[in-house]
N, C-alpha and C positions, 0 to 999 in steps of 0.2 A: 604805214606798214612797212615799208621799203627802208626805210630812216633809218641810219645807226643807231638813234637815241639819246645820241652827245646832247648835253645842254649846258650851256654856260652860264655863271651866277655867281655873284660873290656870297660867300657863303662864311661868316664867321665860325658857326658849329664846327666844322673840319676845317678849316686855314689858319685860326689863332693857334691852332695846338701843334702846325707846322710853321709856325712864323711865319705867315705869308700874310701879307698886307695888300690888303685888297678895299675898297668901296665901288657905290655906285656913281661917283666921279671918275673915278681912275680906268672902269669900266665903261664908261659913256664916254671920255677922250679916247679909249683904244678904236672903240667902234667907227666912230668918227675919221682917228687918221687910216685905220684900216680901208674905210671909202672915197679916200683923198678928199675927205672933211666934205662931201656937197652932200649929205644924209640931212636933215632936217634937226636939227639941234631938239627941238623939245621934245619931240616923237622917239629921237634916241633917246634923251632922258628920261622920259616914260619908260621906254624897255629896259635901263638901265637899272632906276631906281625901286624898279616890280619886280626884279627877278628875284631878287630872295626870296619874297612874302611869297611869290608863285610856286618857288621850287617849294617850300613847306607847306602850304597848299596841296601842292600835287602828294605830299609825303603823307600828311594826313589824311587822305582821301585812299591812301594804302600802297601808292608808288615806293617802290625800295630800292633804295639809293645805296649804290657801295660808298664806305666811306673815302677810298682812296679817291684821290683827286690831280689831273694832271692840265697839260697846256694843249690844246686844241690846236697846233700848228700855231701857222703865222697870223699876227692880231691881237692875241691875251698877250699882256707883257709880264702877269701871273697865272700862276695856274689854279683856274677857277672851270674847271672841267669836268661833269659827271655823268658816269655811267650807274645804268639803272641794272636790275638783274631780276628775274634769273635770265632772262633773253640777253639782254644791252642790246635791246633795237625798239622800233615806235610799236612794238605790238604792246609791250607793258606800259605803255600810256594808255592805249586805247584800252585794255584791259579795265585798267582803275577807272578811267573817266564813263565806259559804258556802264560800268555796274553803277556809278552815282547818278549817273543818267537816269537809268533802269529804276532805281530808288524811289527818285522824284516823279518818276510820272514821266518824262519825256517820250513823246511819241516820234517813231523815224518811218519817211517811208521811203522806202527805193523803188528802182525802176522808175525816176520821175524826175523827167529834165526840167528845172528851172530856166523860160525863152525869155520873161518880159519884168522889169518893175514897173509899179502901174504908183500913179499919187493922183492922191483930190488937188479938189481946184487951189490948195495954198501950197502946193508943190510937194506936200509931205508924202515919204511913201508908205499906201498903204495895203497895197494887194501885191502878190509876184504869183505871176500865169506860170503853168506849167504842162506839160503833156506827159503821161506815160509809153512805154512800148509798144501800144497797140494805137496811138494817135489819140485817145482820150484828151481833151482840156481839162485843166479844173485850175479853177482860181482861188488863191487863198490869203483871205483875211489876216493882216497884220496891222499892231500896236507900235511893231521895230523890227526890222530886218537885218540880217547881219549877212553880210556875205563873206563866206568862208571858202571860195569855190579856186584856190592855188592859183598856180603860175600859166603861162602860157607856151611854156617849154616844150611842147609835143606838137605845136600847131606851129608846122614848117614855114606854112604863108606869112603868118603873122610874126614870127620870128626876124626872118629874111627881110621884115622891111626895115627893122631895124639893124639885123647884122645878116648881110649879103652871103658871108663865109657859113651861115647853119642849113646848109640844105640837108636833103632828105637822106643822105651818107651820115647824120648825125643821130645817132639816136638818143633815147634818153635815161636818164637813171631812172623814171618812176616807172618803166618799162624794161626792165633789164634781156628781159625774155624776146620782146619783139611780140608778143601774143596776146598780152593784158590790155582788154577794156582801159584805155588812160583817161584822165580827169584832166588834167592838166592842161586844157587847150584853150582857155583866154576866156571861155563863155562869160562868167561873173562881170569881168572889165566890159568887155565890148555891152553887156546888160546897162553896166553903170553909166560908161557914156553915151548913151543914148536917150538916159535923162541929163547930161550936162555934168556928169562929172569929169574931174581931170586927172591927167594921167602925170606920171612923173618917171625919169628915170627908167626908162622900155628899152633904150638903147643898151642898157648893161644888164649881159647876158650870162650867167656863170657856168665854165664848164668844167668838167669834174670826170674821173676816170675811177668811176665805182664799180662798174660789171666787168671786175679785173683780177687779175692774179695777184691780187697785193694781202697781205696775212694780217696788217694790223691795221686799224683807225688813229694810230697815234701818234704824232710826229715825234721822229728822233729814231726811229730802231729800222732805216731801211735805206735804201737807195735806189735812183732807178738812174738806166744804163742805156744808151743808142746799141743798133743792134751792130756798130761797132767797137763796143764793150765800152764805150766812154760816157763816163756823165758829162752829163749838158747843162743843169738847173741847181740852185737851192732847193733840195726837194721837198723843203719846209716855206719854202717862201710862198706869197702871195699865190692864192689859186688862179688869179686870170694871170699872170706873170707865168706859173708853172704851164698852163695850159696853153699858152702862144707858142711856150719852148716846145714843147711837146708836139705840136702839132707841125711848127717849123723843123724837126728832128726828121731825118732820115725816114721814109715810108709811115710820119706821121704817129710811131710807136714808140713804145721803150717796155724795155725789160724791168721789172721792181725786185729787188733780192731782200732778202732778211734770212736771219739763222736760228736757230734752238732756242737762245738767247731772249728772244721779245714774245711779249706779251699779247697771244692771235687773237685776231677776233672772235666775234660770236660764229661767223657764216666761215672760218678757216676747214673744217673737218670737212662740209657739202662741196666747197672749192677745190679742196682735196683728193675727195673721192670722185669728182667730173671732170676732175684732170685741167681746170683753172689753174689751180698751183699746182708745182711742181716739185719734187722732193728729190736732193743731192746728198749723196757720202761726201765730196769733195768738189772743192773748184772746181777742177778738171772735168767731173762727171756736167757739173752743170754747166760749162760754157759748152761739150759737145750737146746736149742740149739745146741750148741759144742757138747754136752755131756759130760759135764765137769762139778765136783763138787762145787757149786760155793763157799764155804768156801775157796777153793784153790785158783776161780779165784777173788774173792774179796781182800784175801791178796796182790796176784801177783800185782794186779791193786793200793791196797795200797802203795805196797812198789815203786813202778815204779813212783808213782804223788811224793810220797816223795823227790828221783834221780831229777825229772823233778822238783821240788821245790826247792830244794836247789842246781842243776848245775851242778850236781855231782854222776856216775853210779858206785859205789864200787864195782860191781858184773861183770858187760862187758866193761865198762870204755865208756859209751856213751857221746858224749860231746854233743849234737843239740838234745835241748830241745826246741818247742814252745811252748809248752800248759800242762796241765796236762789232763790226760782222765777220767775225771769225772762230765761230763751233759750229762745227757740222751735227746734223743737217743741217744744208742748206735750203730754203724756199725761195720758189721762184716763177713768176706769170707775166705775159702781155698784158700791157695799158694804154689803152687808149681813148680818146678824149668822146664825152656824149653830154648833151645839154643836160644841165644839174636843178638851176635855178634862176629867175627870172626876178632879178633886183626891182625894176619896174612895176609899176603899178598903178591906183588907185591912191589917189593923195586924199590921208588922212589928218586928224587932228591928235594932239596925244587922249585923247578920250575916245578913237578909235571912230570919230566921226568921218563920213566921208563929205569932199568939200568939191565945190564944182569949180568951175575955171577961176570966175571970180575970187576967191577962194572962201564963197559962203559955203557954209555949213549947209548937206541936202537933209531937212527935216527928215528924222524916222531911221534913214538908213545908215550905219553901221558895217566895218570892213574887219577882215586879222588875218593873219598870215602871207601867206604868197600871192595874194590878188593884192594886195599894196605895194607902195612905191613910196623911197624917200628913207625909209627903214634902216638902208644899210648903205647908202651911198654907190659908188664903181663896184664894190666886191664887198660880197658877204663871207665874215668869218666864218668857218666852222664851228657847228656847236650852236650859234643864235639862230638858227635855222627854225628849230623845237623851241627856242625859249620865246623868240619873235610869234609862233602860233599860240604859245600858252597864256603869256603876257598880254597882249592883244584881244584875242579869244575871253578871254577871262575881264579886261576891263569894259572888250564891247556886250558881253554879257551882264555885268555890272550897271552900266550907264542902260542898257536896253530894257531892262528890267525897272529901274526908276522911271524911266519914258511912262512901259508900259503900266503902271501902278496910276499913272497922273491923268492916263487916257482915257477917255472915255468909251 
């Protein structure tokens, strides 16, 4: 629900008619050097060579996809990037996929923590314990298990053991508020291993500067600023690259600018009206603003249209240039850094099987999304975020489904 909705995908429907050349090769090497290549080679190509069939998938099932298509930051080395509407955020997934739910029969209950997976005596699993809100048990009979239960980004302890630097000053995107019941606190893994699955990949952590003043989702139409009016970073480059500068930056912040010019997001108007972003007649107005001299932020802004003019960033070697920032109004908010996403995980097979240290296959049980490991290597692109849960989601429901037709 919290999700922009970006998903990444080669999609020949809209790219052949822009010239854009694209497969699911050229797409499974981006991913790859995106995570300095230790991501799990076949498990990429599985996400790799699924994403079309999934994004039309999703389209049939009644997801509406705009047809423009653009580059997700740093990682596509094409632009194989889509937004969905009328939202362009994860409600209009769950929209389409509740109501085929809904279709079929699927039954959901809430209020009911999933504590234990349970297996007969050949290791298979075939019950998971659970308790409700008022302490209730109830155990429940399974054919296949999937666990779909996210990252462990919210759960400080568990965090910290792998990265020392996330304490409890950090918050996180699936909680922007500070208020919301989160999900996201390891239960699924710590479930897994406990029957002997393995983990991969815990140490890398991603962090992301989402609950921000920043107007667009798309790399090229912005910049961010130390709050002594200089930039610091590729503001396109690598999210854990951007996110160390950022946090090594002066009081750990930075200002993000954009103008009339780009293209806002879905959540610009709410950021707007709560005084997130901020809105300028002129430079001038928004460095007194910042509090920043605007002689400094005038050059800064000069020299940056110059990079963006000619294609070319002598200073951070930025390559995704849209626009230059110079029509007023100007927009402008604080950013700074909150745990996003939890590369680590649950080591899978590309058939979304979960595998224990040995690296056998654990009968029965099935993993997707943010409780796996191995997916995305050091850093996750933007965009494979949503395709890694659809892809995944969708094959361990495939293979869980033939399990469960053979069982008895």
């Amino acid at each position: 629900m919290f999700s922009g909705g970006v998903l990444n995908a080669p999609d020949p429907k809209r790219q052949e008619p822009k010239g854009i050349k694209d497969s699911p090769e050229l797409f499974a090497k981006d991913i790859m050097e995106a995570g300095d290549n230790i991501a799990d080679k076949d498990v990429v190509m599985a996400l790799a060579s699924n994403a079309t069939s999934t994004l039309y998938w999703l389209e049939d099932l009644g997801l509406k996809v705009k047809d423009e298509i653009y580059s997700k930051g740093a990682g596509n080395s094409v632009e194989r990037s889509h937004e969905t509407e009328p939202f362009t955020s994860g409600r209009d997934y769950l929209d389409v996929l509740k109501k085929a739910a809904d279709k079929h029969g699927v039954k959901f209950v809430t209020s009911m923590k999933a504590t234990e997976l349970l297996q007969d005596k050949n290791g298979r699993v075939t019950q998971v314990k659970a308790v409700d809100n008022k302490g209730k048990e109830t155990i429940y009979e399974a054919k296949a298990v999937i666990l779909a239960t996210g990252g462990f980004g919210a759960n400080v302890e568990m965090r910290m053991q792998y990265d020392p630097r996330l304490t409890s000053a950090f918050g996180t995107t699936n909680n922007p508020s500070g208020k919301a019941q989160v999900g996201n606190t390891g239960d699924g893994i710590v479930m897994a291993q406990k029957i002997g699955a393995a983990t991969t990949g815990m140490e890398y952590i991603q962090l992301l500067a989402l609950n921000s003043g920043r107007s667009v989702v798309y790399a090229g139409a912005d910049i961010f600023i130390t709050k002594d009016g200089k930039r610091f970073v590729d503001e396109n480059g690598r999210r854990d690259v951007v996110a160390n500068a950022m946090i090594a930056a002066p009081d750990s912040f930075c200002w993000v600018i954009t103008d009339s010019q780009s293209r806002k997001a879905a959540t610009f108007e709410s950021r707007l009206k709560s005084g997130m972003i901020k809105e300028a007649q002129s430079v001038e107005e928004m460095a007194k603003g910042m509090g920043i001299d605007p002689k400094v932020l005038q050059q800064t802004l000069d020299t940056y249209n110059k990079y963006a003019k000619e294609g070319k960033d002598p200073e951070f070697g930025r390559t995704i240039f849209t626009q230059q920032i110079d029509k007023a109004p100007y927009y402008y908010g604080k950013m700074q850094q909150e745990v996003h996403y939890t590369m680590g995980g649950l080591v899978i097979s590309p058939k979304a099987e979960v595998k224990d240290s040995k690296g056998k296959v654990i009968s029965g049980l099935y993993a997707a999304g943010e409780v796996t490991g191995g997916v995305h290597g050091t850093n996750r692109v933007g965009g494979n975020g949503v395709l890694d849960i659809m892809v995944f989601g969708r094959i361990a429901g495939q293979n869980a489904a033939e399990i469960a037709k053979k069982t008895k």
